[in-house]
Structures are given as C-alpha cells and as structure tokens.
N, C-alpha and C positions, 0 to 999 in steps of 0.2 A: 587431506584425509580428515573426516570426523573425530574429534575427542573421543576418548573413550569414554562408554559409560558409567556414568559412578552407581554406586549401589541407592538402591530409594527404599524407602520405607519409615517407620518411625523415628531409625536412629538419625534422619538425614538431618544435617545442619539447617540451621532457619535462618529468618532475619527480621529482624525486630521494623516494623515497615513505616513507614511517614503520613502521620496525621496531619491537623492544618496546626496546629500549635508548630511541630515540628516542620512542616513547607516553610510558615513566616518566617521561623527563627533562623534556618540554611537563608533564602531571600535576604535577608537583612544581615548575616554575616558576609552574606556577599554581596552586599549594596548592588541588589538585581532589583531593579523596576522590569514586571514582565511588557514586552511588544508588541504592538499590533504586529508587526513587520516581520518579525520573526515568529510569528502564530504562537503567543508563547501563554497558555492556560493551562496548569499544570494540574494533577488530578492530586487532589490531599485526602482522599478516601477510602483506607488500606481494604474494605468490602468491595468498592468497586475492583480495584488493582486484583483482587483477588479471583473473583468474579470474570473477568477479563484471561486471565491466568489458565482457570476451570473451561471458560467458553472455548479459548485457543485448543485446549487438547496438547498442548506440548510435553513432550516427558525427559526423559534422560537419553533419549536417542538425534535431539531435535539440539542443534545449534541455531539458536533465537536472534534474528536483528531485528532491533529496536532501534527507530529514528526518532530524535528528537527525546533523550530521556529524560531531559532537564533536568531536574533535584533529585531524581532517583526513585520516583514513588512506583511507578511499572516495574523497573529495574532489580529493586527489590523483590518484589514479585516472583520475579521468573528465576532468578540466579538460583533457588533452590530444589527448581523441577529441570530446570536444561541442563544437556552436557555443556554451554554457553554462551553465553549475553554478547552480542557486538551491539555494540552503544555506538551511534554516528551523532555525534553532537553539532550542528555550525557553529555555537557562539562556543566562545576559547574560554569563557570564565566560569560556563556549566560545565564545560567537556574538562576543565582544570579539577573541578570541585569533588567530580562522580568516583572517583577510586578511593579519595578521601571519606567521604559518605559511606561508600559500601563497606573501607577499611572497619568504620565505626562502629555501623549498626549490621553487617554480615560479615565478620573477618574472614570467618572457615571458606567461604564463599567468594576472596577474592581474586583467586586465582581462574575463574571462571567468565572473566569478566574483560572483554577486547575493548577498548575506546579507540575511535576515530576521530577526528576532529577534521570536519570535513562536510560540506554541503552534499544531502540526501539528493539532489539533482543533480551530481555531477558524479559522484562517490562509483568509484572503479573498482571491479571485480577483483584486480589484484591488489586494492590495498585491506579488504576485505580476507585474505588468502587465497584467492582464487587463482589457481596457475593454468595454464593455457595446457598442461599435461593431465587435469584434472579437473576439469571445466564444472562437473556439478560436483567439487567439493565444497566447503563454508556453510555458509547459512541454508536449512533447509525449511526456514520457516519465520514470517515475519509478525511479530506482534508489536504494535506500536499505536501513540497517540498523534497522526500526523497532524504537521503545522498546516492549519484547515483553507489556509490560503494556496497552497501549492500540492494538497492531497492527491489530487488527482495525476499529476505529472510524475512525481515523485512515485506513486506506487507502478506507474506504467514503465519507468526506466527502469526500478531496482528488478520488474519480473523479464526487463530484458537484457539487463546486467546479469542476473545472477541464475542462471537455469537450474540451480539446485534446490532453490526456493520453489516446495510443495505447497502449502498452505498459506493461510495468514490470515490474521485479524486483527483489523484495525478499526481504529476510532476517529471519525471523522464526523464534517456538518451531516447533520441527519439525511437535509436536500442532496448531500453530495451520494450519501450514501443509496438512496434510491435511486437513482439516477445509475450512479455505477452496477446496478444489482438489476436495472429493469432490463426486463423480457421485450423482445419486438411487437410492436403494435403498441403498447401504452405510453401515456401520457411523458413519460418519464424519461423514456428508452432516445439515446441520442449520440455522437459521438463517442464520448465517455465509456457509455456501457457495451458497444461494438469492440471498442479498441480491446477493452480488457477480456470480453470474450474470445477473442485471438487464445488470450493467455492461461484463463478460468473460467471455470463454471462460479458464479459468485450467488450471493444470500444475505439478506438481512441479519441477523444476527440480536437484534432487539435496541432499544431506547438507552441512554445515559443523559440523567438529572444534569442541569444547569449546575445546581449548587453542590456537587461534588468536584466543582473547579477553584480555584483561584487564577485569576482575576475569574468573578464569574462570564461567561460569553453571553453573546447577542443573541445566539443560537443556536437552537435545539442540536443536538448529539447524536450519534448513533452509531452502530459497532456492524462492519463490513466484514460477512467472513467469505474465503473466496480458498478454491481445490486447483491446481493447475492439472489440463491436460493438453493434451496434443495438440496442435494448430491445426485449423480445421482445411488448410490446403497450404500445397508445395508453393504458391506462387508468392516472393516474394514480400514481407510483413508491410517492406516501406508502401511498391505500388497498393496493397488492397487499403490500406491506413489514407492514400490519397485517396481513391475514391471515396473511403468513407468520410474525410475532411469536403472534400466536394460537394457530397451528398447531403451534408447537414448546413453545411453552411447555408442552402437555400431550401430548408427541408420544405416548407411548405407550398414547394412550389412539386409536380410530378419527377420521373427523373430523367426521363427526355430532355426537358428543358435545364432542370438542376446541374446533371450532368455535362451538359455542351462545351460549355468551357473545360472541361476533360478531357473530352473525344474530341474536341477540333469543333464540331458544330453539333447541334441538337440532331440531324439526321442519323452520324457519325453513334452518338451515344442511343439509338433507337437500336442501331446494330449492333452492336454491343449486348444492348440490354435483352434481345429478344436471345441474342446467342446464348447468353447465361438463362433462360431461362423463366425471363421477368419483365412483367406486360412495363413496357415504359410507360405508362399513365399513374403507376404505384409510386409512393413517394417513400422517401427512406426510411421513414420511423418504420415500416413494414419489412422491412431486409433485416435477415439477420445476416451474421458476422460470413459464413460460409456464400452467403449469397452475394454478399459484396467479394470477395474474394473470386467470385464467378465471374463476376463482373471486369473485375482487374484484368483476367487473364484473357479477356475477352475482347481486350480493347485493340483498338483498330492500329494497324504501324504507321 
C-alpha cells in the first residue's frame, strides 16, 4: 500500500538543501573521488534540484524512486513534497552516508526516506515493497539523475519491474535523451525510443548546465519526462523487443532484408512484413512501436 498522505502547505517541514561548498565538504568527509564507472556527477545546485522537483509534478500522493542519489542534493528535494523517497544507491559508502545527511539537514523528514543499496539494473520489485498480492503498489513515480552510462537499461527495467510507476523524470545525456523521446521517421528515433514506447508516451522536458555538476561532464544534460500507458499490443513484450533489436541492428538497410535473419530468410520476413501491414522496402526508423509489434505477431512458425 501507499503511505499515507501528509498534510502540505506552508506548515510542511523543509530541508535545508546542498550547495557545492556543502557537495565537497560530505565528498571529502567521505574520501569519495566521483567515477567515471559508476556515472557519478552529482548536482550541487539546490535551483536546479528544485527546478527538477517543480518539472516532475510529484506531490504528497506520489511515493518517489530516486536512483543513484549520491550526496543527497535531489533527495533533499523531494523528501518534502512526496509521501516517499526510495534512494537505490550501488556504491555502499553513498548508500551508508544518505540517512545521515538527511538525519542532518531534514530530520522531520526522515522517516520518509527507504535506502536500498542495490544495483538500479538488477533492483527487484520486492525489495522495493512490491508484493506479488499488490503488484502496483511502491513507487509510483521516478525522479532521478541516472548514471548517464547505463540510463537507458536502467530506466527500461525499473518501468518493467515496477508497474506502478506512472510518470518520471529524469536526467540524462542530452543525446540520450533525444533519442529516447524521438517520434518515428527522425533522425533520432532508434531502438531506445521503440522500446520505451511499449511503456510511455515520453518528452523533452528542457536543457541542464554543465556547471551545475561536480565533477563537471563531457556532456551536455537534459531532463526526460515520460507518462506510462497501456502497451500498444497483447503480443508478447520479449518477441516485439526482438524484432525491434533485429530491425535496428541493420537499420539502414529495408526490412526485407534487415529482418531475414528473424524470419528464417528475407522471403520469410516479406511475409511477415506485408501481413502486419508494411511495405518491406521501409526501413525501421519508419515503424513505430505498435507496428513492430504487428510484425511480431506476424511471424512465420
């Protein structure tokens, strides 16, 4: 079940949030050097966190996961509009630090507050609360700064972990984020953004500054907001996910030929292709997600 909701308004407890004075000073009582490896650029900019907070739309009805909360600076953030924060940390020396942190600079506000300590790619529904008696209870909304090296896996497992999760907004490479948000037919549109349309309707959501990081990154920012709705067909998520693996892997090639090694032979996937609906001479970037799913159910025995 859902927390209940606390009351909101002016009297609501706050939290005193993490500038970059305050990011180095936690960093260096915890003798953290941030990772390439662990994607670990932490945001020291209580405008943007806040900003992010505002963008997401979360209120008091909304139990929030956050992957990857590092020092606390998002975390802070949220703890005072959600019914609650699940923090999924992997490294054990940020996921040690975070209750401490919130103890400090949000007391009123720590009982709100779940840590996992636990890899966002592998992170199970039931250690989250999710009971197999109440499949969309826990998180119904993700706001988080993913580790920009495995964003995209990461956000596809938790929306197929956790079916209770409605929304979310996250922070990712800018590149990724276009990518994940593009429409069929542009430049952009590729595996990536097929898959997640299975799960949402997604959106840009705007730019985030280099230098509201520490360490600063290589590369430009940007904030992914994304609605979940219904799956666009009964047939199986894994088979329509193959084809659409299939079909990008040789995107520039038609899907006749793209497809063959699918169907058995290029003739095979003509049949296919024509049953669903779809001239085999079009090439993937032109499919969207319901038409590759056409295509799945399509396929030859």
């Amino acid at each position: 079940m859902n927390a209940a909701p606390h009351p909101s308004g002016p009297g609501d407890p706050e939290s005193r949030l993490l500038g970059p004075v305050e990011v180095r000073a936690l960093a260096e009582r915890l003798g953290l050097r941030p990772t390439k490896k662990l994607g670990q650029n932490f945001v020291h900019d209580p405008n943007t966190v806040r900003r992010i907070v505002r963008t997401a739309g979360v209120d008091d009805t909304d139990e929030v996961l956050e992957v990857g909360p590092g020092l606390g600076s998002l975390t802070l953030a949220l703890l005072p509009v959600a019914a609650r924060v699940h923090a999924v940390e992997i490294d054990p020396v940020l996921s040690g630090a975070l209750a401490g942190t919130v103890a400090d600079r949000a007391p009123a506000l720590v009982d709100r507050l779940r840590i996992t300590t636990a890899d966002a790619l592998r992170v199970t529904a039931e250690q989250l609360g999710v009971t197999a008696d109440d499949p969309a209870a826990g998180p119904t909304a993700i706001v988080a700064n993913l580790p920009y090296n495995v964003a995209v896996p990461v956000l596809l497992h938790l929306l197929a972990e956790l079916p209770g999760l409605r929304t979310g907004l996250v922070m990712v490479q800018a590149e990724v984020a276009d990518r994940m948000a593009a429409p069929p037919g542009s430049r952009e549109y590729g595996a990536p953004s097929a898959k997640l349309a299975w799960y949402a309707s997604a959106r840009r959501a705007g730019p985030v500054p280099r230098a509201v990081f520490w360490p600063v990154p290589g590369v430009d920012s940007g904030l992914l907001a994304f609605t979940r709705r219904e799956a666009p067909s009964d047939v199986p998520k894994a088979e329509v996910f193959a084809v659409v693996e299939a079909a990008f892997a040789q995107r520039r090639k038609a899907l006749r030929s793209g497809l063959a090694g699918w169907a058995g032979s290029a003739a095979a996937a003509e049949t296919a292709l024509r049953s669903a609906g779809i001239d085999p001479m079009t090439r993937a970037e032109r499919v969207d997600i319901a038409g590759f799913a056409a295509i799945a159910a399509a396929r030859p025995a």
